[in-house]
VOKOL-290094 format. One record per residue: y, x, z of N, C-alpha, C, O in turn. Coordinates in steps of 0.02 Angstrom, whole numbers, plus 32768, in hexadecimal, padded with zeros to 4 digits. Atoms other than C-alpha are relative to their C-alpha. Layout:
<atoms>
YXZYXZYXZYXZ...
</atoms>
This chain:
<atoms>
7FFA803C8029D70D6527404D800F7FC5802D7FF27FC980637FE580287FEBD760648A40877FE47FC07FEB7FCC7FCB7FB3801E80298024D71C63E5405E80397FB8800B80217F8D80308001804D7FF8D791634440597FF87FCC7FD37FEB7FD17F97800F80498018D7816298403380277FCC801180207FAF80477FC7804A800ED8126208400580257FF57FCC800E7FFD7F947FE08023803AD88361CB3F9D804F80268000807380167FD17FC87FD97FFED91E623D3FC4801F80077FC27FEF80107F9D7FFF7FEE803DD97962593F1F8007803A7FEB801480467FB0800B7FC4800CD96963103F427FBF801B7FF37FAF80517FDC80577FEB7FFAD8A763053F527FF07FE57FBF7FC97FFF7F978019801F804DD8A5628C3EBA8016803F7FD07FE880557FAD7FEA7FD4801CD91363193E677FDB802A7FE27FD080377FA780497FD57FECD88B638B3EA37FB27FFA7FC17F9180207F9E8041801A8023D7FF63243E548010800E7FA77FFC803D7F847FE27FF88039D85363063DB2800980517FD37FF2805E7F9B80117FB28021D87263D33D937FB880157FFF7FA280407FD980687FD17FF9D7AB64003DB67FF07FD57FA97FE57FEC7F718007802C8040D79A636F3D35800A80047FBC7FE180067F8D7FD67FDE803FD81863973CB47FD6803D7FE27FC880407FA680177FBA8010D7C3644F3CB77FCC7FFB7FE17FC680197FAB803A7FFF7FF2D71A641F3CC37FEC7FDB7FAA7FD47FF57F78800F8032803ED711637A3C42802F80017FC480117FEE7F927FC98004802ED7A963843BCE800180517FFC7FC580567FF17FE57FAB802BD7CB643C3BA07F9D803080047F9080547FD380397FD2800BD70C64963BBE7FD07FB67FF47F967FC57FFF8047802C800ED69963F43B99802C7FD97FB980067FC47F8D7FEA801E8037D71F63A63B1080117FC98004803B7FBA7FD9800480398000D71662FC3B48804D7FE7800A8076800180317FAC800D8012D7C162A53B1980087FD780477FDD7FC2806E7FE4800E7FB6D83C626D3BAC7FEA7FCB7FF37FAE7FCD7FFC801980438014D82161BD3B777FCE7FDA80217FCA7FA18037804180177FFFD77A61C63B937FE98003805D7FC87FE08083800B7FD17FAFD782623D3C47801C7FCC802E7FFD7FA980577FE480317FD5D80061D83C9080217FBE7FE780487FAD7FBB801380448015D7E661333C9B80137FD2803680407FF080527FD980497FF5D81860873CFA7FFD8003804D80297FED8072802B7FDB7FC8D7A560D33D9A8031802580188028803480537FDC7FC67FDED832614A3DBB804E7FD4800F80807FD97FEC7FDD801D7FD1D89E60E33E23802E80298035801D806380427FD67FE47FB4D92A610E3EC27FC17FFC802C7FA98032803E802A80037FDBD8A660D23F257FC0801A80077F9F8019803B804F7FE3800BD80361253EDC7FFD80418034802F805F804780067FD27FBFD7BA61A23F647FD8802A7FD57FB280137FAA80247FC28028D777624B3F1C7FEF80218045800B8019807B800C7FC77FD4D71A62D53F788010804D7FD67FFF805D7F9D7FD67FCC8030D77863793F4F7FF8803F80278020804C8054800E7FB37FEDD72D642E3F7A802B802780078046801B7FD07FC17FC88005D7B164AD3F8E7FDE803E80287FC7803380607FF67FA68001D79765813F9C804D80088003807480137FD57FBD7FFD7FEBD83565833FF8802D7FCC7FF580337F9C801B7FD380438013D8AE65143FAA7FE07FEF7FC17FDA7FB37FB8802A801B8044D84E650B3EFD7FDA7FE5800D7FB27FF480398035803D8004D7F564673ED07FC9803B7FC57FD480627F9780387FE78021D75564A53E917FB77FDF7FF57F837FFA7FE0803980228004D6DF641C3E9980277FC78006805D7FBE80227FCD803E7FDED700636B3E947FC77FBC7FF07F927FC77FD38037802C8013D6A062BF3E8580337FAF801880577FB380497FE2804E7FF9D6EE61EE3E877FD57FE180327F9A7FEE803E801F803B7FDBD6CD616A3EFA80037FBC7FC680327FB47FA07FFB80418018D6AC60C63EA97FDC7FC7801D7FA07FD78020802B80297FCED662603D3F077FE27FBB7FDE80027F8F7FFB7FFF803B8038D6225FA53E8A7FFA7FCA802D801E7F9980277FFF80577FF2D5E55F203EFF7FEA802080537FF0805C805C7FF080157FB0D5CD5F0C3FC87FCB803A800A7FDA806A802D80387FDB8003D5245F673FB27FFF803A7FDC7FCF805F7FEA801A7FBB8024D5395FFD3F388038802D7FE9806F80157FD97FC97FD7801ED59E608F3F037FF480297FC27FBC803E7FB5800B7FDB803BD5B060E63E6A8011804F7FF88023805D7FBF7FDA7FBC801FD5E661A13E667FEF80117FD27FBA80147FB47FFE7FDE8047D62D61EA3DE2802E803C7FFD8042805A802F7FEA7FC58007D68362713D92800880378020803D8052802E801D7FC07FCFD62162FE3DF2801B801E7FC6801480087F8D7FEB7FA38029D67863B43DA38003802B804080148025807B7FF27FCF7FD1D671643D3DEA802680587FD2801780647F987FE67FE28043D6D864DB3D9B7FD080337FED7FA2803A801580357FDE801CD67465563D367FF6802F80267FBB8040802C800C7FC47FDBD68E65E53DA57FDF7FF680407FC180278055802980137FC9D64365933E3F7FC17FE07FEA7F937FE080138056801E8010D5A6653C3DE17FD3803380387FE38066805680497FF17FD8D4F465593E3E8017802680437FF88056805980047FE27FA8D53F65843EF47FF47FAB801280267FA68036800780587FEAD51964AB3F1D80327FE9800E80267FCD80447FC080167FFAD5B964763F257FFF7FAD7FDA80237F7F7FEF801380428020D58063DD3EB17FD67FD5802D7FE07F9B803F802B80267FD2D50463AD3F18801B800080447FF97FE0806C7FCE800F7FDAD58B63BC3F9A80237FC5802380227FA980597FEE8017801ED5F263633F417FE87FA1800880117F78801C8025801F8004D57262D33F317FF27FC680387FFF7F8A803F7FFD801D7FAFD53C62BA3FE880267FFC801880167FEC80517FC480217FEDD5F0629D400C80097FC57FF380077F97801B800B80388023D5F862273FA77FC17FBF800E7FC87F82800C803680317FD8D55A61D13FE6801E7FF1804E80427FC1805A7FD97FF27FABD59361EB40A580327FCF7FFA802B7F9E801E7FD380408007D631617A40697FDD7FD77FFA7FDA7FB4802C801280388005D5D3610440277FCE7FE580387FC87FA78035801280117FD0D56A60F640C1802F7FE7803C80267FB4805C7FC1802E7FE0D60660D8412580107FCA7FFC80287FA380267FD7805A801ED630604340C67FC37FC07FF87FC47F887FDE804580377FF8D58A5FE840E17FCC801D7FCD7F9580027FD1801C800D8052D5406025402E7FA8801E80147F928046803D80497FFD8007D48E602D401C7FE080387FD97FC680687FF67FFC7FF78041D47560653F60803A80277FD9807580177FDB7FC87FDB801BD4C960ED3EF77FD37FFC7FBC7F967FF87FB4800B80098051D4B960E33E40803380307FD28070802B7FDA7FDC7FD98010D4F2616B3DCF7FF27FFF7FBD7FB87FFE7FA9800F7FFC805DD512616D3CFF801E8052800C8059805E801A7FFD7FD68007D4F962213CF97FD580187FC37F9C80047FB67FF47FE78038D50662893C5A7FA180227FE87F9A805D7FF8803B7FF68008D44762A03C267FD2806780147F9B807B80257FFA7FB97FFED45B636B3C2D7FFA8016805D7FE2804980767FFA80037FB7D47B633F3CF87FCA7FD080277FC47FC780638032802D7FDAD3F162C93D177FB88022803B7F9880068068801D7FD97FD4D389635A3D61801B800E804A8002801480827FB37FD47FB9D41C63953DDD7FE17FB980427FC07FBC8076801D802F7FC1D40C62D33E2D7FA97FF680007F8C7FEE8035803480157FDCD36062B63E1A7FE1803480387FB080258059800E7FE27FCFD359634C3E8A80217FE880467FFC7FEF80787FD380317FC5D3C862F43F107FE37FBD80207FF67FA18054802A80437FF2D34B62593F0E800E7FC67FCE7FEA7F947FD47FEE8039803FD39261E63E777FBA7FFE7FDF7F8D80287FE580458015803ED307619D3DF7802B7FDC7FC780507FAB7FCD7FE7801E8036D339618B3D437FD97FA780007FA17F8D8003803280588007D33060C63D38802E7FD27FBB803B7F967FBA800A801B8037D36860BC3C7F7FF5801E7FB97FD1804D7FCD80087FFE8039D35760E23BD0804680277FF880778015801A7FC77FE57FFFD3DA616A3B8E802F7FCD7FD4801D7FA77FA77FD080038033D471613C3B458043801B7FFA804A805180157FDA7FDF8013D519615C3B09804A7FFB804C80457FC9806F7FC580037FDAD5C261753B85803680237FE9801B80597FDF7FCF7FE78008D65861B73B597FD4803D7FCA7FCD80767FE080207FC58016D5F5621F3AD07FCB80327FFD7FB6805C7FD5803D7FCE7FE0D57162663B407FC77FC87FFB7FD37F8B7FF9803A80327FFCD4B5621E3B3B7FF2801680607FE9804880847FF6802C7FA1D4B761CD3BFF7FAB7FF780047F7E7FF97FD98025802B7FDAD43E618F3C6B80117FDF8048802F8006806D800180437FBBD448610A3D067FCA802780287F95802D800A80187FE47FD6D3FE616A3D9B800E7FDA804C80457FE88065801880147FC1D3D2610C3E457FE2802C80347FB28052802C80287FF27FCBD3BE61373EFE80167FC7804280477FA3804D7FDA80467FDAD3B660C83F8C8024803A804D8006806980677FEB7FE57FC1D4346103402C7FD67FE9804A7FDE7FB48068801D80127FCAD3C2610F40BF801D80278031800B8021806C
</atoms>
């Protein structure tokens, strides 16, 4: 397994198919909703590959000087429970430690709030709705 991380428009490519698979055709969630304003030339993904297949994937988003947001962790069905999410994840943290960030904050899908609070996140709101799914706001601080 291979792990990179940027903005390539072969890696975005990358990200985008795990995505497509993952959220739009096996979870239902309309393109509309999947891809969204966040998916930029410039947005940086971390993108798993089993050879040349993307098979895991997760966004960079960075909100303010201090914090990052990842999002759209998938991983494809046939690789679930080898950790590739939690992979996935700490890549994604690891960037954001690069870039000064402190604080990672995640609106993850209420069904996944176990996955991070195993990683060190603390639910720090009240569920609600996202693209369809009942969410929660999950905090950890980057030490």
């Amino acid at each position: 397994m291979d792990i990179l991380v940027g903005s390539e428009n072969w890696n975005q490519a990358a990200a985008l198919y795990v995505r497509m698979q993952v959220f739009v055709i096996e979870r239902n969630i309309s393109l509309k909703d999947e891809f969204d304003s966040l998916d930029q030339d410039e947005t940086v993904y971390v993108v798993i590959y089993d050879d040349e297949k993307p098979v895991a994937t997760g966004r960079h988003n960075q909100v303010d000087s201090e914090t990052i947001r990842p999002g759209r962790i998938a991983v494809l069905k046939e690789y679930r429970k080898k950790g590739l999410g939690e992979v996935v994840v700490k890549e994604l943290e690891k960037l954001g430690r690069s870039k000064g960030c402190s604080k990672s904050v995640i609106h993850g899908e209420l069904s996944a709030a176990k996955f991070y609070e195993k990683l060190g996140y603390t639910i720090t709101s009240d569920v609600y709705e996202e693209d369809g799914e009942p969410c929660v706001t999950l905090t950890k601080e980057l030490i």
